[in-house]
N, C-alpha and C positions, 0 to 999 in steps of 0.2 A: 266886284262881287258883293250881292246886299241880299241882307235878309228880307224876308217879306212879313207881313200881317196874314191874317184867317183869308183877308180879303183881294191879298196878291198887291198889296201896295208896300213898299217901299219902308222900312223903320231903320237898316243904318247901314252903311256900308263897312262890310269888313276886310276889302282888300281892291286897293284897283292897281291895274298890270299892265304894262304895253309892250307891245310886240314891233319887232322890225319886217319889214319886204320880205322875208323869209319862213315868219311862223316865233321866230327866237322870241324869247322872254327877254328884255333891255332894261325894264325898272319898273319897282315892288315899292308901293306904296300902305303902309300900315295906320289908317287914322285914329286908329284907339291908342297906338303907342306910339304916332310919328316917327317911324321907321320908315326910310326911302333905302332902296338895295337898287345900285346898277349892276347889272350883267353885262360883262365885256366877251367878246369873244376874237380869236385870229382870223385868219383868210379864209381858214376850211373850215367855219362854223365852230368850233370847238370852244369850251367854256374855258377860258384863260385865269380871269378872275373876277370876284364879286366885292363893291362895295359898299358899307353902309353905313349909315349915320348911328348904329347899333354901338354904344364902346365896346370896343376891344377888351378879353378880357387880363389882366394885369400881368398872367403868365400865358402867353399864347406858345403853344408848341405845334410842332408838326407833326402830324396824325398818315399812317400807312395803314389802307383797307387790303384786308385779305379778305376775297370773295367766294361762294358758294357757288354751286353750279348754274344758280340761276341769276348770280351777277350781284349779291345780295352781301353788302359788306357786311360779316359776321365777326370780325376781331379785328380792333386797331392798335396800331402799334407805334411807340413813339423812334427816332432816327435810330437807337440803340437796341431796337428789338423789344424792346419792354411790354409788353401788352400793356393798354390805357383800360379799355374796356370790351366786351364782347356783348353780342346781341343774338338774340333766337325770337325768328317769325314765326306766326300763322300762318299758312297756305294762303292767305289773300295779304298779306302784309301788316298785320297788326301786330304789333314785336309785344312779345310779353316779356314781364318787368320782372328781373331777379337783382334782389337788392348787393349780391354779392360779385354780378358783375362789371363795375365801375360804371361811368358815365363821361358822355361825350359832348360834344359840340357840330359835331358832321350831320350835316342834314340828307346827306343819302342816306335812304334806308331801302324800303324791300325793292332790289332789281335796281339800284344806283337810283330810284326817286329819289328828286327833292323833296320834302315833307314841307309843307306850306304849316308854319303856328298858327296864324291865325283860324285857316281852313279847319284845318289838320286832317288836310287832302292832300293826295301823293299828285306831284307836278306830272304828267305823263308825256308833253310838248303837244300833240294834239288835243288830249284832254286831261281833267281830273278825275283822279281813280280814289272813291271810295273804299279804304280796305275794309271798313266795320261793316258792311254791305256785301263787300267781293261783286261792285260794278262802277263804273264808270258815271259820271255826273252829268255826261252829255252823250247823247244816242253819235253810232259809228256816221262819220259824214258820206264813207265812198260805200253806196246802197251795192255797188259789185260784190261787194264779201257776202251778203246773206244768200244764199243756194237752199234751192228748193229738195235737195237730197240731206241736208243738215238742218234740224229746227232748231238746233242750238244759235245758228246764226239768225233767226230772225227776230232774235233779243239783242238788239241793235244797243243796250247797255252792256252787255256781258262783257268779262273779263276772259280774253285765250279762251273760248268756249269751256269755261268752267274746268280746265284743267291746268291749277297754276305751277302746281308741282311739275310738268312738263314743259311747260313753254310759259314767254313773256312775250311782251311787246311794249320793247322800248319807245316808242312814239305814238301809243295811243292806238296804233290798226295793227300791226303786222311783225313777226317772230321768223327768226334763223333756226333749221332745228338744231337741238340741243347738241351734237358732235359737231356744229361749227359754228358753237359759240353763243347757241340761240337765246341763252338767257341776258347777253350785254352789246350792248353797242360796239366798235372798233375804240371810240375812250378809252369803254369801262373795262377792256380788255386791257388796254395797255397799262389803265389804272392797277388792274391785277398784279401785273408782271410787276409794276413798281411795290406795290405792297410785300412783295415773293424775297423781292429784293431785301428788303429792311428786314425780312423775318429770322430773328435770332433763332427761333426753335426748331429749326430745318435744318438739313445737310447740305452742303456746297451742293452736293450729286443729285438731290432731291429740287432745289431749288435751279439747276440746270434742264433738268426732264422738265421740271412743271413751264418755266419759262416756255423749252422748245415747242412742248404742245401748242401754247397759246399762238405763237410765233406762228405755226403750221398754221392755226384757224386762220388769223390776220393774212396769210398768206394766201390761201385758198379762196377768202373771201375776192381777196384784189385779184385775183387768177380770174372768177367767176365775172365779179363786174367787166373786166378788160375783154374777157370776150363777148359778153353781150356787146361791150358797145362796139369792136369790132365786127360783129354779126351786122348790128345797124350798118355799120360804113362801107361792108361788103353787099350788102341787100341793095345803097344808093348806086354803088358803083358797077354792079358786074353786067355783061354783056348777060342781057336776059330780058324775055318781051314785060311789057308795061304789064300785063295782066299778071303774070306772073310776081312781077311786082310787089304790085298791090296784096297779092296773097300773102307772099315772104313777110310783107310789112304786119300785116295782120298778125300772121303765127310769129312774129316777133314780137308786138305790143300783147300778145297772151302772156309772156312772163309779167307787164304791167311793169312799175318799178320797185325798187325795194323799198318795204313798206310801205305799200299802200294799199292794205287791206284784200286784195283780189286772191286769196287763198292759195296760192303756188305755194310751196314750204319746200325750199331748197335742202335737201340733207343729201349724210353721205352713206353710201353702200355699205356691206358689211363685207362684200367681197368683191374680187375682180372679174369676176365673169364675164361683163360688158362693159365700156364705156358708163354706161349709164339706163336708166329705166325709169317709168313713169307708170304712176297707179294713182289712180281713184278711190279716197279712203276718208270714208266719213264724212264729206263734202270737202276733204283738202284736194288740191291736185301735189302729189309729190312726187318730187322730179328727183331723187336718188341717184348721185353720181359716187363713181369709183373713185379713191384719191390719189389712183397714176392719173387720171383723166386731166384733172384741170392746170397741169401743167404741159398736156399735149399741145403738139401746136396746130390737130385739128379740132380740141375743145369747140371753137367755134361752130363746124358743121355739126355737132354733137348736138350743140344747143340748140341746133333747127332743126336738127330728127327730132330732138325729146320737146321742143316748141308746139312739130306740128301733133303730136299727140296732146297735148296740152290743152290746142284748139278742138284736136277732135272729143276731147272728153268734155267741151266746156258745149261743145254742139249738142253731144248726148246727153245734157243736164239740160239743155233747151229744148229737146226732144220728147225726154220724160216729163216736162214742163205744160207741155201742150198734150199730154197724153199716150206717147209712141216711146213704149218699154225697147228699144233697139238699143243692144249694145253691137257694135260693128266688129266685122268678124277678124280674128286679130290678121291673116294673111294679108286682107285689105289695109288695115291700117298702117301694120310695117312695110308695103310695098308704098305706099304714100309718102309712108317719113322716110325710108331711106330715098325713094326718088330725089326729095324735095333736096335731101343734103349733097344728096351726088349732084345734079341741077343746080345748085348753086354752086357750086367748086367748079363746076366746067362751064359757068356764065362768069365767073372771076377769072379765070385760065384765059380767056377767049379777051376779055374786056383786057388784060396784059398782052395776048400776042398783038392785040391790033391797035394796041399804045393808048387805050383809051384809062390804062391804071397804070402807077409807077408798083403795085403790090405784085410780085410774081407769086401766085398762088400755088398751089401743091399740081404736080403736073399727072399725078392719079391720085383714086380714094379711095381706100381697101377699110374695111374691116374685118378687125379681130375679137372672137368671142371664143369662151371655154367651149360655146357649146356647139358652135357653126365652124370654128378654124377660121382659117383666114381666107376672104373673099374681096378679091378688087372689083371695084362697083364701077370705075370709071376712069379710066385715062384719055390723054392727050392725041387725036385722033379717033375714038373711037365714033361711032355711028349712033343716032338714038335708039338702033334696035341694039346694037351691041352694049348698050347700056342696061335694058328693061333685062335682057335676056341673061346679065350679070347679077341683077336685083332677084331674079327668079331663081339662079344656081342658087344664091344665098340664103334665099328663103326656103328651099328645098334642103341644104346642110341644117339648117334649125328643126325642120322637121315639120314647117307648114304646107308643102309641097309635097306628093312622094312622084316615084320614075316617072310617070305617065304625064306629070303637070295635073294631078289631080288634089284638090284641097285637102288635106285632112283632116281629121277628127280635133287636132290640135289647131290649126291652121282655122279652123271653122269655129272654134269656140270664142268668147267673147275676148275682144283685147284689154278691156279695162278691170279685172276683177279687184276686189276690194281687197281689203289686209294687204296683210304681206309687211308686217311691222318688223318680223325678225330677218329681212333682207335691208334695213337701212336705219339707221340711229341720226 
């Protein structure tokens, strides 16, 4: 990194960095104070430990971060619970300075950044985050996140579209929402739990709940990833024509991967009504799941119901794009995504009776909702009419159908409306 002149030329370099085959930071080099820093890390990417030609200083002790909702260590603690020092941010990470609450040496600051000295830029692994700014020092790389329904996104520097008090993003593109954990990494969480740990001013009983919760997030998250990628390996494998395929594949790469910027914001419900739901909100796509869900062990066909809505919402932002205000009529959409889920369960079922998988898949697939009861969409023999004609009972118990097979008023209105914030955290 080097300063420049009036004229864009070069006057001195204040920091050069190198990266490994991954993106990782590996060593930090400081020419004004010949400081070289390597970063180590284990098998699963994770930062082990840093070192540097910096001395040590004469009393080094061990420091425990208790964090804020948004992953932001605000009190350290030495092995004995002692507090060392505390810290309070600005909304964009510029911690302001009160002389009475001690001082540290831990270079995470707002959201577990590293604080670069020399910079005195927040590391963010994809970019540097300006917090005296509140933007980023390098425009967003995956041009998928700006949406033509959101202008906040086509300030390809912004930070979480200017609302930091809700969300972070640990890696420069993309945020968890905030009830699973959206402000820290799977580290910066277990970093928590250890901090919770050393904390003298807590109760055994207090310090048991707080753990648990965190415990839940890390747990949900691994729930979630396991079934995506079991979705993938059920999409390669199941007894289903090539066309079909290739569509599954699609409404599967719309969740994109985590973090990488393409606006799906995974949270969780506020209630159990459904499995799961998908709304269009502000230019996010959010996919709000229940938290009996992600320990089901049809999670997976879930994620390709609420997938293919995913696609369809991302169709109708390409729609609007080219001029054509169509939001599609919500009967249409949920007979598409449950299809698609039932369709895939009974292309897996099929791909095990005829030895073509060793996975013996669910030999029916019903759903249950507060609002529909419970409807089996598809067993083991059934017919492709006695499948559609299963998806249409279902859709009539919800209340998009009435006796006649006629659409309703409900059925007919659009399936993606906006809000709806007070159904999912």
């Amino acid at each position: 990194m080097q300063t420049l002149d009036a004229n864009g030329n070069p006057v001195s370099t204040v920091g050069e960095y190198e990266y490994d085959g991954d993106g990782k930071r590996v060593k930090k080099h400081v020419p004004s104070t010949g400081e070289v820093t390597v970063f180590v890390y284990d098998a699963g990417g994770k930062l082990i430990g840093e070192y540097s030609t910096v001395a040590a200083p004469q009393s080094p002790q061990v420091s425990y971060t208790t964090a804020d909702h948004l992953g932001s260590p605000r009190i350290l603690t030495d092995q004995n619970g002692t507090t060392i020092s505390r810290r309070d941010f600005m909304p964009y990470g510029e911690e302001i300075a009160r002389s009475a609450y001690g001082s540290d040496t831990v270079r995470q600051k707002f959201t577990t950044y590293e604080r670069d000295g020399e910079t005195d830029l927040d590391y963010a692994q994809a970019r540097l985050l300006n917090y005296g700014q509140g933007r980023f020092s390098s425009p967003d790389p995956f041009l998928s996140s700006g949406t033509v329904v959101n202008p906040q996104t086509w300030n390809r520097y912004v930070y979480v579209s200017n609302n930091p008090v809700t969300y972070v993003d640990p890696f420069g593109l993309y945020a968890w929402s905030r009830a699973l954990g959206g402000s820290a990494s799977d580290d910066a969480l277990r970093q928590q739990i250890t901090g919770i740990q050393a904390d003298g001013n807590i109760s055994d009983e207090e310090k048991t709940a707080k753990i648990a919760a965190i415990n839940d997030i890390l747990t949900k998250r691994a729930q979630f990833r396991a079934s995506l990628s079991r979705l993938a390996d059920i999409v390669l494998r199941a007894d289903i024509s090539d066309s079909f395929r290739r569509y599954a594949a699609a409404i599967l790469l719309s969740y994109g991967t985590e973090n990488d910027g393409n606006n799906v914001l995974i949270a969780l419900r506020t209630n159990e009504d459904a499995p799961a739901f998908t709304r269009e909100d502000n230019g996010r796509v959010v996919v709000a799941v229940a938290a009996s869900a992600f320990s089901n062990k049809s999670f997976a066909f879930t994620l390709f119901h609420e997938g293919t809505h995913i696609a369809q919402i991302n169709a109708w932002n390409y729609a609007k794009q080219s001029g054509f205000e169509i939001n599609p009529a919500t009967v249409a959409a949920e007979f598409e995504a449950y299809y698609n889920a039932a369709a895939l369960v009974r292309g897996l079922d099929s791909a095990f009776v005829n030895n073509e998988t060793p996975e013996k898949g669910p030999e029916s697939y019903s759903i249950t909702t507060g609002q529909g009861g419970g409807t089996t969409l598809w067993q083991r023999g059934w017919t492709e009419v006695e499948m559609r004609s299963a998806i249409t009972t279902h859709l009539r118990n919800l209340g998009y159908i009435d006796g006649l097979g006629r659409t309703t008023d409900r059925g007919a209105s659009g399936a993606f409306p906006g809000g709806g914030r007070g159904q999912w955290k």
